[in-house]
SEZA-833933 format. One line per 5 residues: their letters; for each residue x, y, z of C-alpha. Coordinates in Angstrom, 2 decimals, m for minus. Layout:
a> X:Y:Z  ... .
This chain:
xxxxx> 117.31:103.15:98.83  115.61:101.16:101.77  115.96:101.99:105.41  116.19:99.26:108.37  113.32:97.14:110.78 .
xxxxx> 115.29:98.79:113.53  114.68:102.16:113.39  111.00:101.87:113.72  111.38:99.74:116.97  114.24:101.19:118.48 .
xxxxx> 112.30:103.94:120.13  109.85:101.26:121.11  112.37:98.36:122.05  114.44:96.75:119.65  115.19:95.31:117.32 .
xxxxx> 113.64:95.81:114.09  114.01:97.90:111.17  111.97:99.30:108.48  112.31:100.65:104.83  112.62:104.73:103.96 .
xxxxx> 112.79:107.59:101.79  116.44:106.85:101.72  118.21:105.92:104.86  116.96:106.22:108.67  113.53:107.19:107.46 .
xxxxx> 111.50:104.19:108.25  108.57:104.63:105.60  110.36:103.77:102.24  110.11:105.00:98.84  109.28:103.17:95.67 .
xxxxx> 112.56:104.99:93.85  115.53:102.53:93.63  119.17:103.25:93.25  120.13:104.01:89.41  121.33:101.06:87.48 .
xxxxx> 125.13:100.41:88.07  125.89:103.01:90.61  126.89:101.64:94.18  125.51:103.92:97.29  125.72:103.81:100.54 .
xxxxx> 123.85:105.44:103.33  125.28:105.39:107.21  123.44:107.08:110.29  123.37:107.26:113.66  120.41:107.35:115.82 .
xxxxx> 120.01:108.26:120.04  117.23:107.40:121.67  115.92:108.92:124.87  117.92:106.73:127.48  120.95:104.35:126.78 .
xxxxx> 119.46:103.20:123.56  121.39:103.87:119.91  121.80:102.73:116.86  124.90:102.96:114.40  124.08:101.66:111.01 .
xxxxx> 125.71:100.96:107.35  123.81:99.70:104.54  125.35:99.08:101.08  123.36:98.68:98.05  123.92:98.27:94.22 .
xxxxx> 121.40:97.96:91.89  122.65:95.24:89.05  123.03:97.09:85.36  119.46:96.54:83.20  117.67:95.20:86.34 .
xxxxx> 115.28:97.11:88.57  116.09:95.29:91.32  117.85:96.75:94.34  120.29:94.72:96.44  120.91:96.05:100.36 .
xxxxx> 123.24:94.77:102.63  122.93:96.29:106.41  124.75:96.21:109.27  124.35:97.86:112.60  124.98:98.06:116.07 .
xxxxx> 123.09:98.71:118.76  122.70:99.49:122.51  119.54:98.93:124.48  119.40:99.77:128.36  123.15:98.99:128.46 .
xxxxx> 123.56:95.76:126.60  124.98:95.83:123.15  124.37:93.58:120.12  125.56:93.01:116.03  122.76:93.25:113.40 .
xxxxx> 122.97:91.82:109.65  119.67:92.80:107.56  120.24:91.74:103.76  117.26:92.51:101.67  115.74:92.93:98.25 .
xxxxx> 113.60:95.36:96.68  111.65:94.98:93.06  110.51:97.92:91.47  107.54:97.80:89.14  106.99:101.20:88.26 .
xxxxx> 109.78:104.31:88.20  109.35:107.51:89.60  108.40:110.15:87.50  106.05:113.71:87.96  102.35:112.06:87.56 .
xxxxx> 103.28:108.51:87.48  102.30:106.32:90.50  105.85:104.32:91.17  105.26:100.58:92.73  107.83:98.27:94.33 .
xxxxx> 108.39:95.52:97.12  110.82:94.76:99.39  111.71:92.25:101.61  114.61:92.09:104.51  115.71:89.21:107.09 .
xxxxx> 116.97:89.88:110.75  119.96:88.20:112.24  121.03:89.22:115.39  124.63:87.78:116.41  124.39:85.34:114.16 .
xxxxx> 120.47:84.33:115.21  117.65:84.71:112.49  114.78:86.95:114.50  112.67:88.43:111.95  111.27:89.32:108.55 .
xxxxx> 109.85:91.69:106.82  107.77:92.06:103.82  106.82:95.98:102.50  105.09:97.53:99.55  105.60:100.76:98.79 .
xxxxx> 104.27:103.01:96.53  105.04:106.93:95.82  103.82:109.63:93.67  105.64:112.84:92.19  103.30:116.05:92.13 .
xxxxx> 103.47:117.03:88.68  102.85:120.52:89.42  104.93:121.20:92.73  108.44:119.68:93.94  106.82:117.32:96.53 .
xxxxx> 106.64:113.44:96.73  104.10:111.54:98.42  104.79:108.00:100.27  103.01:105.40:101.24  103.70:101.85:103.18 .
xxxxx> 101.86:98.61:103.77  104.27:96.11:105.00  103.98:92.49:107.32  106.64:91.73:110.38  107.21:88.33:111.31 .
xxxxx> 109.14:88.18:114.77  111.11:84.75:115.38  110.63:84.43:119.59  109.30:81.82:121.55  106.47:82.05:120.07 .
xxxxx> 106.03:83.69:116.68  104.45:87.57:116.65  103.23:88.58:113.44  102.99:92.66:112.99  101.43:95.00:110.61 .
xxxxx> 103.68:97.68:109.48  101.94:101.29:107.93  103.49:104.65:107.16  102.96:107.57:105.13  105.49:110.28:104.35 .
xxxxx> 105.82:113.42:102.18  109.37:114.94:100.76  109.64:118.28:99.48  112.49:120.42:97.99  111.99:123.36:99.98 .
xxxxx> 114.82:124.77:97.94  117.94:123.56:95.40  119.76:123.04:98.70  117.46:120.69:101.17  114.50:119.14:101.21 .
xxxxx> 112.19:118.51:104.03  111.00:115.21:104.72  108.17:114.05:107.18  107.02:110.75:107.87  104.46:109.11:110.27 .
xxxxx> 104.07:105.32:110.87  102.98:102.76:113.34  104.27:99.09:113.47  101.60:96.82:115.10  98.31:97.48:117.53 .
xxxxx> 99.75:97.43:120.08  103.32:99.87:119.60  102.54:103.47:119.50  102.64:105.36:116.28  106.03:107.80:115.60 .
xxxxx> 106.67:110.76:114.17  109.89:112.31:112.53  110.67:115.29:110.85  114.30:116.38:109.03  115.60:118.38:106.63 .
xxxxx> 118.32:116.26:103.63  120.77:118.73:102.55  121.85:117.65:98.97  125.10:117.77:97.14  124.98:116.24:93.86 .
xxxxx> 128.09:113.99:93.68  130.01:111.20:95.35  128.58:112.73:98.52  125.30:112.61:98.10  123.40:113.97:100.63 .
xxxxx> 123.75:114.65:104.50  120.77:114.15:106.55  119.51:115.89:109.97  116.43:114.67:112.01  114.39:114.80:114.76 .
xxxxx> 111.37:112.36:116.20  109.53:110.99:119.01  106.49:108.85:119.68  103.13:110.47:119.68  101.66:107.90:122.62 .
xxxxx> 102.99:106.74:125.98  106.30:107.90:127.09  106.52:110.29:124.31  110.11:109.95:123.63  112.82:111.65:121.55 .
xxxxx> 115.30:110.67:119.36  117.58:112.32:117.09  119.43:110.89:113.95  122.14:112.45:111.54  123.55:110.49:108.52 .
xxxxx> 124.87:110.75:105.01  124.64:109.35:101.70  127.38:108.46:99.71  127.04:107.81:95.53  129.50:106.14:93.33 .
């Protein structure tokens, strides 16, 4: 399942989101949800400051597709002024997951804040399953196009490694950058997994590795059906 524009730009100043290893993590997967099951992932995020994010994203993947439908929605606060977010988005997957295999897929998401379309988002991620060891690797090349005044177009790059530390949790580490001139983040949680409706409940940590340097802290759940 895909993560959000925003949370790679909240830190930095909103709004955008970007794509993850399920969730708040911004680099994504290539993994999709299952054929026919419904899941839905909800966080919350605080930011060094007065900035937050509260977020809800649906998404079904159709029965004998591989193609993943996401509907988000979010609020957020920024320096004391609040806005609605709506991020629908697609993602294709080429290739599945499995121990060995390189997995493929794309995904793209459009912004619309109170009502206003802001942005875009085009991603392609790609993972890999160690054969040999419970850890998955991640990888992200994606394009941001920014609807201002004037248009801004961003790159978007990540990598990211999962591994199930134990049968209980993984831990899950990502590091990614969205355009030359935004300095590259860091997070770091641990997913503590359940195996039914709820799916998983997620607790994490991360801060920008430039500038100001600042914190922010997320936790969040996964719900399968």
């Amino acid at each position: 399942m895909r993560n959000t524009i925003l949370s790679a730009i909240l830190v930095g100043g909103l709004p955008l989101s970007v794509l993850a290893a399920g969730g708040h993590y911004p680099v994504d997967d290539a993994d999709i949800t299952a054929p026919g099951d419904f899941q839905i992932e909800t966080w919350f995020t605080r930011v060094d400051g007065d900035n937050s994010e509260f977020a809800f994203l649906p998404a079904w993947t159709p029965r004998g597709t591989t193609l993943e439908l996401t509907a988000g929605f979010y609020r957020l606060d920024e320096d004391g002024d609040s806005f609605n977010r709506f991020e629908p988005a697609a993602k294709w997957q080429f290739s599945g997951l499995e121990p060995g295999r390189l997995a493929v897929a794309a995904s793209v998401a459009l912004g619309f804040d109170d009502g206003d379309f802001t942005d875009w988002l085009v991603n392609l991620p790609v993972s890999y399953e160690l054969s040999n060891a419970p850890i998955v690797l991640h990888g992200n090349v994606g394009w941001i196009r920014l609807r201002e005044d004037e248009d801004i177009d961003r790159a978007f790059v990540g990598a990211a490694f999962e591994w199930g530390a134990t049968e209980a949790f993984d831990l899950i580490g990502q590091v990614y950058r969205e355009g030359a001139d935004e300095d590259p983040e860091a997070q770091l949680g641990l997913r503590f997994g359940f195996g039914g409706p709820l799916d998983h409940i997620d607790f994490a940590a991360g801060r920008t590795l430039r500038g100001d340097k600042d914190w922010f802290f997320t936790v969040g759940l996964g719900l399968t059906f």
